[in-house]
C-alpha distance (Angstrom), angle and dihedral (degrees) to the residues before:
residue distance angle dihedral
X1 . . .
X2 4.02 . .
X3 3.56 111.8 .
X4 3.86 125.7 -117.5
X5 4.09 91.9 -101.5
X6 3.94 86.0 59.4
X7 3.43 94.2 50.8
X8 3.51 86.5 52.0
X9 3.32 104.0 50.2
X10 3.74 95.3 34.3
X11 4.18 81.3 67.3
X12 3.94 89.8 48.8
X13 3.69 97.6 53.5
X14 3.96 86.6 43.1
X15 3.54 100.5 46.4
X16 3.90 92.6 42.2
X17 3.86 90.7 48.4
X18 4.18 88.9 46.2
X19 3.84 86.7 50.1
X20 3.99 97.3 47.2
X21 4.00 96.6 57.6
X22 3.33 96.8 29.4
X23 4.17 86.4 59.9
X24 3.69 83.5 47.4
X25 3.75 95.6 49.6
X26 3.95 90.3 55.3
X27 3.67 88.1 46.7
X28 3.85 94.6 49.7
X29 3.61 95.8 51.1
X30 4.10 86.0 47.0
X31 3.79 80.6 62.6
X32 3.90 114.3 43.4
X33 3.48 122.1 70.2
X34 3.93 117.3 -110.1
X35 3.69 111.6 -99.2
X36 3.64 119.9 -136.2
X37 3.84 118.7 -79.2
X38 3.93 114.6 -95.7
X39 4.17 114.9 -89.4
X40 3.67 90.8 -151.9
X41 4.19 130.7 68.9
X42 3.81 116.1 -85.0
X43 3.83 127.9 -147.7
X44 3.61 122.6 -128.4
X45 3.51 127.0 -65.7
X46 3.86 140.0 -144.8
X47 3.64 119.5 -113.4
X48 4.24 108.0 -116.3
X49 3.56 85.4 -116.4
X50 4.24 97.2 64.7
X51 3.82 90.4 39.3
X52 3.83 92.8 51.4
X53 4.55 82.7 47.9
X54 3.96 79.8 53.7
X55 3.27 95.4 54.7
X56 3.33 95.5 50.0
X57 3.91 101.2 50.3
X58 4.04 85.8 54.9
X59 4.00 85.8 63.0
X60 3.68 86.8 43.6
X61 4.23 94.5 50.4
X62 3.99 89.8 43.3
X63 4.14 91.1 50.6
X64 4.35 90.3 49.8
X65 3.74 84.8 47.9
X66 3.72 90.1 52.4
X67 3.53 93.5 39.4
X68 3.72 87.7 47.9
X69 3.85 92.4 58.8
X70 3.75 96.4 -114.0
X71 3.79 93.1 125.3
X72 3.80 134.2 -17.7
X73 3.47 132.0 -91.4
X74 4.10 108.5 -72.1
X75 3.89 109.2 -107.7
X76 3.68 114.3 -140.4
X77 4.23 108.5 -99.7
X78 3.75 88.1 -147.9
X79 3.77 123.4 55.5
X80 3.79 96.8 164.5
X81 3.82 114.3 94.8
X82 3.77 85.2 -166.3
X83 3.63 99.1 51.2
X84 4.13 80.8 50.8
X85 4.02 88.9 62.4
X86 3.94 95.0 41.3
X87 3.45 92.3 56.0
X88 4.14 87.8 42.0
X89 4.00 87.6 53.8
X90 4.10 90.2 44.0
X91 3.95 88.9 56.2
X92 3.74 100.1 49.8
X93 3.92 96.2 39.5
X94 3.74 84.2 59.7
X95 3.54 102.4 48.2
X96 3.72 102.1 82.0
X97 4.17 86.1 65.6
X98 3.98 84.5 47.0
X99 3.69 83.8 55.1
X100 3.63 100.7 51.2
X101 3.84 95.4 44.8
X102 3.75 87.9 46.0
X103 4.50 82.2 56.5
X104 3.87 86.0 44.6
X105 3.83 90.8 -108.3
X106 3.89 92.6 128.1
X107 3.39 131.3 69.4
X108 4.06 123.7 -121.7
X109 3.93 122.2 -112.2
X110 3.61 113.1 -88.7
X111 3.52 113.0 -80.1
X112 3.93 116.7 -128.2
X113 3.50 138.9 66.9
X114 3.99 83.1 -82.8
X115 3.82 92.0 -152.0
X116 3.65 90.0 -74.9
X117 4.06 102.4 94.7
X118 3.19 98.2 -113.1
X119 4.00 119.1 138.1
X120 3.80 115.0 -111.9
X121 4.07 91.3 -127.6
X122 4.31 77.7 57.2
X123 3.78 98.2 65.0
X124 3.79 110.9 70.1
X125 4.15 137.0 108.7
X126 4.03 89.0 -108.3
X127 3.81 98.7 -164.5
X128 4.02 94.4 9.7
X129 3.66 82.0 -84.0
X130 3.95 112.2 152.0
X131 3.77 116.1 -102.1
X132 3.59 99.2 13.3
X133 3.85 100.3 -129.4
X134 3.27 93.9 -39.2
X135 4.29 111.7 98.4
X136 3.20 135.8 47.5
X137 4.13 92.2 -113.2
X138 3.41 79.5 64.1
X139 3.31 96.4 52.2
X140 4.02 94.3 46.4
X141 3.63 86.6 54.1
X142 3.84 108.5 43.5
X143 3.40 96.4 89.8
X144 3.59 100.4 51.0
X145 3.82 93.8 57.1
X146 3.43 99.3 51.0
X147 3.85 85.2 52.1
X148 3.68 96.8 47.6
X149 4.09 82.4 39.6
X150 4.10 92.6 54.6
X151 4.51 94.5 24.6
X152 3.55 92.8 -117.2
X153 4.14 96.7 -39.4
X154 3.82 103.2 103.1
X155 4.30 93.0 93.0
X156 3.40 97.0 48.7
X157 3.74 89.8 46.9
X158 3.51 82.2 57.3
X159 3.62 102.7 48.5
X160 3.84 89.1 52.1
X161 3.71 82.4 92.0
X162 3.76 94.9 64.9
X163 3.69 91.1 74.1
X164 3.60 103.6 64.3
X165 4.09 84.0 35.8
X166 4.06 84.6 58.2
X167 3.43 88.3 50.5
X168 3.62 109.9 48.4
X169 4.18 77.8 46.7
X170 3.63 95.3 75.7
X171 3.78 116.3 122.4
X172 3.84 88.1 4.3
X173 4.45 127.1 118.6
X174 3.93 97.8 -125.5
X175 4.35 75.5 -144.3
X176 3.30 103.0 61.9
X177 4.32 88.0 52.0
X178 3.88 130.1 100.7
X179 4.27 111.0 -157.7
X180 3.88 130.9 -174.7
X181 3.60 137.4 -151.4
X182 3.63 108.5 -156.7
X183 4.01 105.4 -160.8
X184 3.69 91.3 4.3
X185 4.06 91.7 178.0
X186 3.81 110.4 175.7
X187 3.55 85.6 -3.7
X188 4.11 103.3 -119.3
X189 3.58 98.9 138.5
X190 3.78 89.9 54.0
X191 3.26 87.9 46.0
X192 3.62 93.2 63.5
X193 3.65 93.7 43.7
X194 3.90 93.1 51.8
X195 4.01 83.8 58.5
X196 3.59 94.3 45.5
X197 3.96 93.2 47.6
X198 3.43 109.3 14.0
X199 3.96 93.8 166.4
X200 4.08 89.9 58.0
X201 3.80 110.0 98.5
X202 4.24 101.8 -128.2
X203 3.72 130.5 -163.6
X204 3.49 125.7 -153.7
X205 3.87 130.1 -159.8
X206 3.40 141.8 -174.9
X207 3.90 138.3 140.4
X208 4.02 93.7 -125.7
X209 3.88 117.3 85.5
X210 3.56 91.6 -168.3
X211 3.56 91.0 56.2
X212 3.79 97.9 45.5
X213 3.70 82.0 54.6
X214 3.57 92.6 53.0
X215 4.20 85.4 50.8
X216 3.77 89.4 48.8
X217 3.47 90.5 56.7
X218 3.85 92.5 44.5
X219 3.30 91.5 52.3
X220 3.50 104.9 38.8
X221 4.00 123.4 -150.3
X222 3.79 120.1 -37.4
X223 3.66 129.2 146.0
X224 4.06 87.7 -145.6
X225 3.93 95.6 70.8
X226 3.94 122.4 51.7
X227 3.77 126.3 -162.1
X228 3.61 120.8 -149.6
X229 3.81 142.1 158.3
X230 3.98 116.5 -116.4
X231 3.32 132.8 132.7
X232 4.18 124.0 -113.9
X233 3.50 95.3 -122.0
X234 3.83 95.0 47.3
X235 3.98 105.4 41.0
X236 3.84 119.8 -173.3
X237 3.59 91.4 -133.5
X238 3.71 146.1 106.4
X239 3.51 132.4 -117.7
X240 3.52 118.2 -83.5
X241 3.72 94.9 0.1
X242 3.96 106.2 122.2
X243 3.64 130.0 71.2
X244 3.69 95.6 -160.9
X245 3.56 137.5 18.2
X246 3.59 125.3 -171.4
X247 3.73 135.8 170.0
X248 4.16 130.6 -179.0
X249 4.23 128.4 -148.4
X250 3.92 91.3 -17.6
X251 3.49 109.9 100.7
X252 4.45 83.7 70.2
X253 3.67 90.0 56.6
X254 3.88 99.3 54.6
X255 3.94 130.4 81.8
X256 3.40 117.4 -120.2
X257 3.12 113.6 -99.2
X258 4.15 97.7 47.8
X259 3.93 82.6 46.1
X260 3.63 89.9 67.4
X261 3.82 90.6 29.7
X262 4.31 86.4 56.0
X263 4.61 87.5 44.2
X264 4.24 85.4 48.6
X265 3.59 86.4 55.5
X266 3.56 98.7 46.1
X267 3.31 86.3 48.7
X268 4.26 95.8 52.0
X269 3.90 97.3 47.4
X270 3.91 90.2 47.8
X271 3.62 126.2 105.7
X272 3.75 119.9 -125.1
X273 3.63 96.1 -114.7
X274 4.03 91.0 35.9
X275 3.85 132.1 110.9
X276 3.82 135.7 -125.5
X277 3.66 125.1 -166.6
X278 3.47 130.0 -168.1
X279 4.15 123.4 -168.2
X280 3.46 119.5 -168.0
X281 4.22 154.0 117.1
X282 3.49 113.0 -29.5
X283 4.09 105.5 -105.5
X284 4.07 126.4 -120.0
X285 3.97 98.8 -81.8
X286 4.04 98.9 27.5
X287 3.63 87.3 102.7
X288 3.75 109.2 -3.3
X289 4.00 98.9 -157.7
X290 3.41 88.3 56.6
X291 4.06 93.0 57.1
X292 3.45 103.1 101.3
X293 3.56 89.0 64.1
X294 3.90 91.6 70.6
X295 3.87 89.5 50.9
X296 3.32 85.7 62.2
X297 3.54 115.0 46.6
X298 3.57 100.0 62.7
X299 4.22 87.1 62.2
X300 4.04 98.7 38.3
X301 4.38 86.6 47.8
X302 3.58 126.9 28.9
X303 3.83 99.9 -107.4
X304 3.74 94.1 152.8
X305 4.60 81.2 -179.1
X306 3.17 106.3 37.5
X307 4.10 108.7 85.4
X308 3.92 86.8 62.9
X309 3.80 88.3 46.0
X310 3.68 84.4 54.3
X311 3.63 100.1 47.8
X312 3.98 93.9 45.9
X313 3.98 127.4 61.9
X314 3.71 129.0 -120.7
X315 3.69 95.7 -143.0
X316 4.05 87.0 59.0
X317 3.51 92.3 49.4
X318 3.69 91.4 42.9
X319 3.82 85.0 54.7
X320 3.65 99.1 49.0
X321 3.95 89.9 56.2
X322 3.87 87.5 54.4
X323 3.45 93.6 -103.7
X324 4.28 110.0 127.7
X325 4.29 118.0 -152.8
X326 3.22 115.2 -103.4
X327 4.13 103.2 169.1
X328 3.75 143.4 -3.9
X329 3.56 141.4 -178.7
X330 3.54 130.3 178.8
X331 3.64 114.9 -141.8
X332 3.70 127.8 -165.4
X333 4.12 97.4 -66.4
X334 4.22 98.4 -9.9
X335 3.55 142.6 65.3
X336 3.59 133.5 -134.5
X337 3.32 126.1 -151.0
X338 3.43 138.4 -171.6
X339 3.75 128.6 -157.6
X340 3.99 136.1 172.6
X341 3.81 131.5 -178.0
């Protein structure tokens, strides 16, 4: 059981981290331009008081988990107040070319593979932000607009996973287990999953070098997690050779038919008795007040995938890859789900 001084400072860090985006959302929106109204009907919405109470009983699940002894208290992946305000000065220099792609004043990345293997679907500004995945100042600035995007709620989003991981973990020798991170990114979930069980050997992929070398750093060096570059419809594994597969906020950002190509392969390099678990957006219906916020998403960021992620249902895709629900949770803005073979 955590002691009173974690609890304690487990708030502070929270709190503090809340209370840093959230300063730069309201500064942000201070800054863009408003964009044009929507042309099409909108779903409700939740008032900013109820989504600010759901973001506060997510902090309040993760701490009984922790408390609980399901996984230990999350260390913070930054210890460098400095590195803090670079970052902060990186997001607002580039938010006047956010602006102007979010007014259509700036062109798209080149479509095409480009001679560099990358996937056409691959090379777009997701979120107007500059580069698409594609640089490292996108890279170095990832992380902060997600934050800004979810005021400080995007990692424990994230670590919502780690409960149905620490459950399905019972009665099993973290060192004798093989994990994935499909679409690893910056690497933060993995992060948290290399502190939870640092004797599990972890892969991480992603299609982004600059990224990867942005999770590298994150992580730091450690012969028990692997970084490589792969594609989640195309993974360089065999079958049955992973315990557990997990993946974070990529499932919204892929077409259709490589989403269910990426589940299908999660699916084949699975072990029978292995776990998969998928964090993402909440879905149309997860919480049905809340709906109108997925209609408009799609128009305020460039999420050229995610209205028929919103309309469809993990658990259905899940089950179409072979892969049968075992637990969800919605938390604040995500789902988790999870899903066994």
């Amino acid at each position: 059981m955590a002691s009173a001084l974690d609890r304690l400072t487990y708030a502070a860090r929270q709190t503090a981290r809340v209370a840093w985006y959230a300063g730069h959302y309201a500064a942000g929106r201070r800054l863009l331009k408003p964009m044009p109204k929507p042309d099409f009907p909108v779903g409700p919405t939740p008032s900013r008081d109820e989504m600010t109470k759901e973001m506060r009983a997510v902090f309040a699940r993760e701490w009984q988990d922790i408390n609980a002894g399901l996984f230990p208290v999350p260390r913070p992946l930054s210890f460098d107040p400095g590195e803090f305000l670079r970052r902060s000065v990186l997001y607002f220099r580039d938010l006047p070319q956010v602006d102007a792609r979010r007014h259509g004043q700036s062109e798209e990345l080149p479509p095409g593979e480009q001679g560099d293997g990358l996937p056409d679907y691959y090379r777009q500004n997701f979120h107007f932000q500059s580069d698409g995945w594609l640089s490292d100042h996108s890279a170095a600035i990832y992380d902060t607009q997600v934050e800004v995007l979810f005021t400080g709620a995007a990692d424990v989003m994230r670590r919502r996973a780690l409960r149905p991981i620490a459950e399905w973990m019972t009665g099993r020798n973290q060192r004798d287990l093989k994990g994935l991170d499909v679409g690893c990114g910056t690497g933060r979930l993995l992060a948290f999953l290399h502190d939870a069980w640092p004797g599990m050997k972890f892969t991480g992929l992603d299609l982004s070098p600059p990224y990867l070398a942005e999770a590298r750093r994150l992580i730091g060096r450690t012969a028990r997690v692997k970084l490589i570059e792969g594609a989640a419809e195309k993974l360089p594994f065999d079958d049955t050779s992973l315990d557990l597969v997990v993946s974070s906020f990529l499932m919204h950002e892929l077409p259709e038919t490589i989403r269910q190509q990426a589940l299908a392969e999660m699916a084949r390099v699975l072990k029978p008795d292995g776990l998969v678990v998928i964090v993402d957006s909440i879905q149309k219906g997860d919480q049905p007040s809340w709906d109108g916020l997925l209609d408009l998403f799609p128009h305020y960021f460039h999420e050229p995938y995610y209205a028929a992620y919103a309309n469809g249902s993990v658990e259905a895709w899940g089950e179409a890859a072979g892969l049968k629900p075992a637990a969800s949770e919605r938390a604040f803005l995500s789902k988790i789900v999870a899903l066994k073979k």
